[in-house]
C-alpha positions in Angstrom: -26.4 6.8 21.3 -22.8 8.9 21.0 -20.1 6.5 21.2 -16.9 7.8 23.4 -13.1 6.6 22.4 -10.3 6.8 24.7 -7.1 5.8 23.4 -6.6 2.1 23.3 -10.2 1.8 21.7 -8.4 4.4 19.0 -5.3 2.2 18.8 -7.4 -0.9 18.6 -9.0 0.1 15.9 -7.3 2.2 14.0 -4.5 0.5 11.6 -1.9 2.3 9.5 -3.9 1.3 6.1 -7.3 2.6 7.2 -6.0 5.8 8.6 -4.2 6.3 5.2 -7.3 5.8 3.2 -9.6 7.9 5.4 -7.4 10.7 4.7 -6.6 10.2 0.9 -10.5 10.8 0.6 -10.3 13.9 3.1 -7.8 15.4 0.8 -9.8 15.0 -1.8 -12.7 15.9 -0.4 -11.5 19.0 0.9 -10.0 19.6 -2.7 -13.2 18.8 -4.2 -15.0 21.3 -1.8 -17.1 18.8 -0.5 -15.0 19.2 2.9 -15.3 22.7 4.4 -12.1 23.0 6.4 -11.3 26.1 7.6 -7.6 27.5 9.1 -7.3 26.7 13.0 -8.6 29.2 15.3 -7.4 29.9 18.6 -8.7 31.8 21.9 -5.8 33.2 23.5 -6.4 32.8 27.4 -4.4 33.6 30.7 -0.8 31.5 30.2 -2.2 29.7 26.9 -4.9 29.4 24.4 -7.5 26.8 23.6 -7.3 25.9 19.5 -10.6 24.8 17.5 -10.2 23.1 14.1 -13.7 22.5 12.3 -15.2 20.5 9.3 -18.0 20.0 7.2 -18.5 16.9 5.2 -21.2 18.5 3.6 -24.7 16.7 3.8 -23.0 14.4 6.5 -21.5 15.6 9.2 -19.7 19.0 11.0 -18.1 18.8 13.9 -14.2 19.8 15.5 -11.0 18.7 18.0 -10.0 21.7 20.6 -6.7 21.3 22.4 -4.6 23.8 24.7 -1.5 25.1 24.9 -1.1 25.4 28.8 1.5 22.7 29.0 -0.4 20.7 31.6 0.5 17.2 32.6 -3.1 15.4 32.1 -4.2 17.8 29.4 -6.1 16.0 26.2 -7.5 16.7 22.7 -11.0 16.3 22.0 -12.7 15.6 18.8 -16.5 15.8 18.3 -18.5 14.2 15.5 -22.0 15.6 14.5 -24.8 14.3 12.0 -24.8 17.0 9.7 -29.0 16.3 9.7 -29.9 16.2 13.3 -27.2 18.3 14.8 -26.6 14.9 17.3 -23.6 14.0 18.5 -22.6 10.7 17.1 -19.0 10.2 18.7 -16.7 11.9 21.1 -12.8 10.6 20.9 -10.6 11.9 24.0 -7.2 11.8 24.1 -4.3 12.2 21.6 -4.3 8.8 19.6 -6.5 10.1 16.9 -5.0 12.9 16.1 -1.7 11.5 15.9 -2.9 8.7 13.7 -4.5 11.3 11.6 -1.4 13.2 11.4 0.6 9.8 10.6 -2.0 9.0 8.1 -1.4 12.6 6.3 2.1 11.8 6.0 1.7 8.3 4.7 -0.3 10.0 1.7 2.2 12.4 0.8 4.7 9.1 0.8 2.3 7.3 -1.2 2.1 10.0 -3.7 5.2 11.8 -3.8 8.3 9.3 -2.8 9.3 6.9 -5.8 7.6 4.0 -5.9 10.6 1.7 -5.3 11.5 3.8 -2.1 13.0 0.9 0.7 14.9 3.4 3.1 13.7 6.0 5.8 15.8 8.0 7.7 13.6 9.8 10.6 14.5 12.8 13.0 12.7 12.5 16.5 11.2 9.9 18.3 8.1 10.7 20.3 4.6 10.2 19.1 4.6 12.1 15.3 7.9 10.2 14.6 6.1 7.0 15.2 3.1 7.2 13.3 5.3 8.7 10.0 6.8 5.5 10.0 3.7 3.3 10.5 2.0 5.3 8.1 5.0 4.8 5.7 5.4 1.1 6.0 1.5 1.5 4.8 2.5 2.1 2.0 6.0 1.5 0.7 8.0 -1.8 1.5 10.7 -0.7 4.1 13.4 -2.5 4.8 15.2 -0.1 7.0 14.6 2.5 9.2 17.3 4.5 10.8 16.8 6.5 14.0 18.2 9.7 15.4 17.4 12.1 18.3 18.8 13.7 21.5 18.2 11.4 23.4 19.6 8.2 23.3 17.0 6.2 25.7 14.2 7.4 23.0 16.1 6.7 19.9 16.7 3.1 21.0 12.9 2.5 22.5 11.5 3.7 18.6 14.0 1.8 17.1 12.7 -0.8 19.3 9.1 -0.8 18.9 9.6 -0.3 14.6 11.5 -4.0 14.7 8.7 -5.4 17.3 5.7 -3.8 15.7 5.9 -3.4 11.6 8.6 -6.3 11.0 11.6 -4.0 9.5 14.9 -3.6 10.5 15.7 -1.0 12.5 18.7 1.1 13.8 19.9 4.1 15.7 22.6 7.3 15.2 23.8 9.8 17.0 23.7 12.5 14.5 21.4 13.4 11.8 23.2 13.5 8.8 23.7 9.8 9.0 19.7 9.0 9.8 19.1 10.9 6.6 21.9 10.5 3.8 20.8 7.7 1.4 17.5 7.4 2.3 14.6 7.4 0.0 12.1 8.8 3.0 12.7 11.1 5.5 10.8 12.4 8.1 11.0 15.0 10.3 9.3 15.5 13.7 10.7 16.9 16.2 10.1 19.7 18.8 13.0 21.8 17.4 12.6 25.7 16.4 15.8 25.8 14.9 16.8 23.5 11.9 18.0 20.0 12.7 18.8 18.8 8.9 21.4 19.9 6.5 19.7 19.4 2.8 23.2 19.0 1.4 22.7 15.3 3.2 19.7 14.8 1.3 19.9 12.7 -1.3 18.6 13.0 -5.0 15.2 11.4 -5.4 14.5 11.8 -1.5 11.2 12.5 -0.3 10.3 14.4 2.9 8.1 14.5 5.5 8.1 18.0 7.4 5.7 17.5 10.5 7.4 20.0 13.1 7.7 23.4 13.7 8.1 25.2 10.2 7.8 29.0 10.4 9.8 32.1 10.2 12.1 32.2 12.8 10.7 28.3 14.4 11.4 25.9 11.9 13.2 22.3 12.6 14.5 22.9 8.6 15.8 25.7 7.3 15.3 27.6 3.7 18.1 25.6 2.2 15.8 22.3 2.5 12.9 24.8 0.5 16.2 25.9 -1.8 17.0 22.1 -2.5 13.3 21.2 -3.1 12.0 20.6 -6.8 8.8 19.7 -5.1 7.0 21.6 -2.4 3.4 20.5 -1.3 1.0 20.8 1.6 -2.3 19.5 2.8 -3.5 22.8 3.2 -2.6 25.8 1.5 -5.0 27.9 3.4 -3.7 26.7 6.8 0.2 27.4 5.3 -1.0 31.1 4.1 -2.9 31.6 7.9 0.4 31.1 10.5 1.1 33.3 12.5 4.4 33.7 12.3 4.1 32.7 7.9 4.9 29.3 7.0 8.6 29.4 5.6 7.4 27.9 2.2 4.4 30.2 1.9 6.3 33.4 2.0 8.2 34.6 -0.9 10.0 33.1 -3.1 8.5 29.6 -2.2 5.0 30.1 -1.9 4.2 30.3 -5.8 5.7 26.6 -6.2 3.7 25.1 -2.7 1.2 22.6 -4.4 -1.9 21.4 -3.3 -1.7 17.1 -2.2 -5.4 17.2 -2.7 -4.6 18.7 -6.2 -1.8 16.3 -7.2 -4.5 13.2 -5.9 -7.0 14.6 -8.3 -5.0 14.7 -10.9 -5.5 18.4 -11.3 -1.4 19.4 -10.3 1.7 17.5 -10.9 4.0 15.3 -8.7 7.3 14.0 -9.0 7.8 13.8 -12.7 11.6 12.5 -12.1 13.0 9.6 -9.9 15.7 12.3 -9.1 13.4 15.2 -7.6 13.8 15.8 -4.1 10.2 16.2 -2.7 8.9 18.1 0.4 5.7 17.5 2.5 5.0 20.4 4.9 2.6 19.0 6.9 0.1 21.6 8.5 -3.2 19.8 9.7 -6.0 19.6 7.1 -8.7 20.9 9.5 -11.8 18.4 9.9 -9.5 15.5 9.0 -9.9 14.4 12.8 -13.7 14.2 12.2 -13.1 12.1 9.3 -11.2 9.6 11.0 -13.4 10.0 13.9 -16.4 9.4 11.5 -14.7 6.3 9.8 -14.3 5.1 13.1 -17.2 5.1 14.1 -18.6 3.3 10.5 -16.8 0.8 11.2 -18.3 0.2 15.0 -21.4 0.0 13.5 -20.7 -2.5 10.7 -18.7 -4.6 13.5 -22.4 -4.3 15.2 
């Protein structure tokens, strides 16, 4: 029998530390080989495209999310789980819960492994859906005990500020410009719709860590090259996604993309991290493909164990 997942089933199920995990073992996975995950591809149509991103746990399952770029009101992600023996559908998740949580989840890794283990402090940059699950991922897996909010608008900045008090316990506060969300902060994070830069690395700190989960491309980047400039520490979850955009990934082009490392590399062991407590760390954040079918897939174990 497939099993369908709307969004509050997703959200029910789903916390911040299972969402982490499931991913820490996609990375690897996917740096093991033992996940095929491809770039995105996309079908350019009349006034958008429609975007595939595949996987293959290999001997277990296959299967993909789709999403358009039309702009519509109603318009929803799907993600499709096959049993790599049968070719059956085993779950079908609609809506955009998953793949935020898997994106939160991605960015909870890179905190895990990249900001100092005594990080306490995040400074975050937007407020809509991304910007939440960075944090919820964070608080995962680093004791906060502050947040500090900023975006355009005020209404938002408050509401996030809001639910991070009512939902995960830490303090939380607002400002209205960026430089103060982010200067003396151990974690930053940005997400934000912005295709011009919204951060000023000279307000980083030393020993900051970053979350990059925005636009990040030549000429549509919420950061510009003096965050890469100010970076000891440059890593992605998928160096052949970062080599595939269209326009190039700002820290894949030259002169950064010989020092963009591998998070599945630096979880294996087989690539270093932060080797100081005064490195300034960056995650670019591009979408390991197939990591919605993971999540998907650990999902759907757990269903069945609940059973």
């Amino acid at each position: 029998m497939t099993l369908i997942y709307a969004d509050p089933e997703v959200a029910a199920a789903l916390d911040a530390a299972t969402t982490v995990d499931a991913m820490r073992a996609a990375l690897l996975a996917a740096y093991e080989g033992r996940l095929v995950a491809p770039p995105r591809a996309a079908a350019p149509l009349s006034g958008g495209r429609l975007v595939l991103t595949a996987g293959h746990l290999v001997g277990e399952w296959y299967g993909f999310r789709s999403y358009d770029t039309f702009g519509h009101p109603q318009s929803e992600q799907v993600v499709v789980l096959h049993d790599a023996g049968t070719g059956a559908i085993r779950a079908v998740a609609v809506g955009e819960e998953l793949g935020s949580r898997r994106t939160g989840g991605l960015g909870g890794v890179a905190v895990d492994a990249l900001a100092r283990p005594d990080a306490a402090t995040l400074g975050v940059i937007g407020s809509g859906r991304q910007a939440w699950t960075q944090v919820w991922a964070a608080a995962a897996v680093r004791p906060l005990r502050e947040v500090v909010v900023h975006s355009r608008s005020a209404a938002r900045r408050d509401a996030l500020a809001a639910r991070i008090r009512v939902e995960l316990g830490v303090s939380a506060r607002t400002v209205t410009d960026p430089g103060s969300a982010v200067a003396g902060r151990d974690i930053v994070v940005l997400a934000t719709t912005s295709p011009a830069p919204v951060l000023c690395a000279a307000d980083l700190s030393p020993g900051t860590h970053l979350n990059a989960v925005g636009f990040k491309q030549r000429d549509r980047s919420e950061f510009g090259t003096d965050l890469l400039d100010a970076a000891d520490l440059l890593v992605t979850d998928s160096p052949a996604q970062a080599a595939d955009y269209q326009p190039p990934m700002l820290a894949a082009t030259p002169p950064y993309a010989g020092r963009l490392r591998d998070l599945g590399a630096i979880l294996a062991g087989a690539a270093p991290g932060r080797t100081a407590a005064d490195q300034i760390s960056v995650f670019c954040s591009t979408g390991l493909a197939g990591t919605e079918v993971f999540l998907l897939d650990a999902l759907t174990r757990m269903a069945a164990v609940a059973r």
